[in-house]
N, C-alpha and C positions, 0 to 999 in steps of 0.2 A: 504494500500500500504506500511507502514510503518513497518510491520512486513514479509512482504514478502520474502526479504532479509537478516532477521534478523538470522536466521541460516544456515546451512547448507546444499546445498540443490543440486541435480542432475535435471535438465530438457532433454523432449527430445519434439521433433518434426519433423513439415514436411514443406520444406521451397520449395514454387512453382519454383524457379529460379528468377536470377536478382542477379547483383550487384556480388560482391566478388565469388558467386558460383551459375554460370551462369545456371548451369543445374538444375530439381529439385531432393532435395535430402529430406531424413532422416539426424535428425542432436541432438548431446546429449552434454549439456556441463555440466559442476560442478560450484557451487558457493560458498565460496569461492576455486580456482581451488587449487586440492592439490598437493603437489611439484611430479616432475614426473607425473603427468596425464596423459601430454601430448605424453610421452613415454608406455606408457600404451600398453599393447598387447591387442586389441579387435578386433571382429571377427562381421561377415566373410569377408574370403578375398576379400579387395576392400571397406574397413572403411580405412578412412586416417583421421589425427587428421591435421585441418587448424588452422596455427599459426597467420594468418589474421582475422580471425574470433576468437580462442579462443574454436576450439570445434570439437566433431567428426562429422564426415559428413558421411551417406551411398549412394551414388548414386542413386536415384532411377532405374536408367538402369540395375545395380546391381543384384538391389531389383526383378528386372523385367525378370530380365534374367535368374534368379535360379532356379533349381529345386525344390524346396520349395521356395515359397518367403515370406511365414510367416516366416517361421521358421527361412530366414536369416534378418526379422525385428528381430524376439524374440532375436538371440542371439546377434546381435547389443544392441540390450537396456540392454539384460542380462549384456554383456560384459563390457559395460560403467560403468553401475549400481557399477557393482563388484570393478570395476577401483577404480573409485569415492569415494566410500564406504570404500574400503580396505585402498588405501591410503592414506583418511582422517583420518581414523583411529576411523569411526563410530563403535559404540555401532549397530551390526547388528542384534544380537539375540533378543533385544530389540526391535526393528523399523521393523522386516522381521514377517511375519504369514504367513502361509500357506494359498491358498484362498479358500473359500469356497466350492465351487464347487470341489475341490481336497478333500475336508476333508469329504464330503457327500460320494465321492466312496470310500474312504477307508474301510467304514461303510456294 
């Protein structure tokens, strides 16, 4: 447990409802959070960053409602990720690989 926090680090998940965000949503925060995060442009429309919580929220209704609804998880996490990342001012070349599954079809 002690090391968990110990660097820097982006989460994301799926929060059923209750308490501060009544409905269930997708939700992604940064640790430690980097200045401006919270102003961050992430997509798709209808992520809003909760200053009660500390983090971005997707609506599941959102989620539910899209023409793609993968694809408006993926660029929820894309978009945070990037936030997170950029504005920390991570080493991303470093820490990013392609996945596997990607590098098999190239082939």
């Amino acid at each position: 447990v002690r090391e968990a926090y110990s660097h820097e680090v982006i989460s994301a998940g799926w929060w059923p409802g209750g308490g501060p965000v009544a409905e269930p949503a997708f939700y992604t925060y940064a640790y430690p959070e980097p200045p401006r995060f919270a102003d961050a442009p992430v997509r798709p429309e209808g992520a809003t960053y909760s200053r009660e919580m500390g983090e971005f929220i997707l609506p599941y209704e959102t989620v539910r409602t899209a023409l793609s609804p993968d694809d408006a998880v993926l660029e929820f996490l894309e978009s945070t990720y990037v936030a997170g990342a950029d504005l920390g001012g991570w080493e991303r070349a470093a820490l990013e690989r392609v996945p596997a599954h990607e590098r098999e079809r190239a082939h």
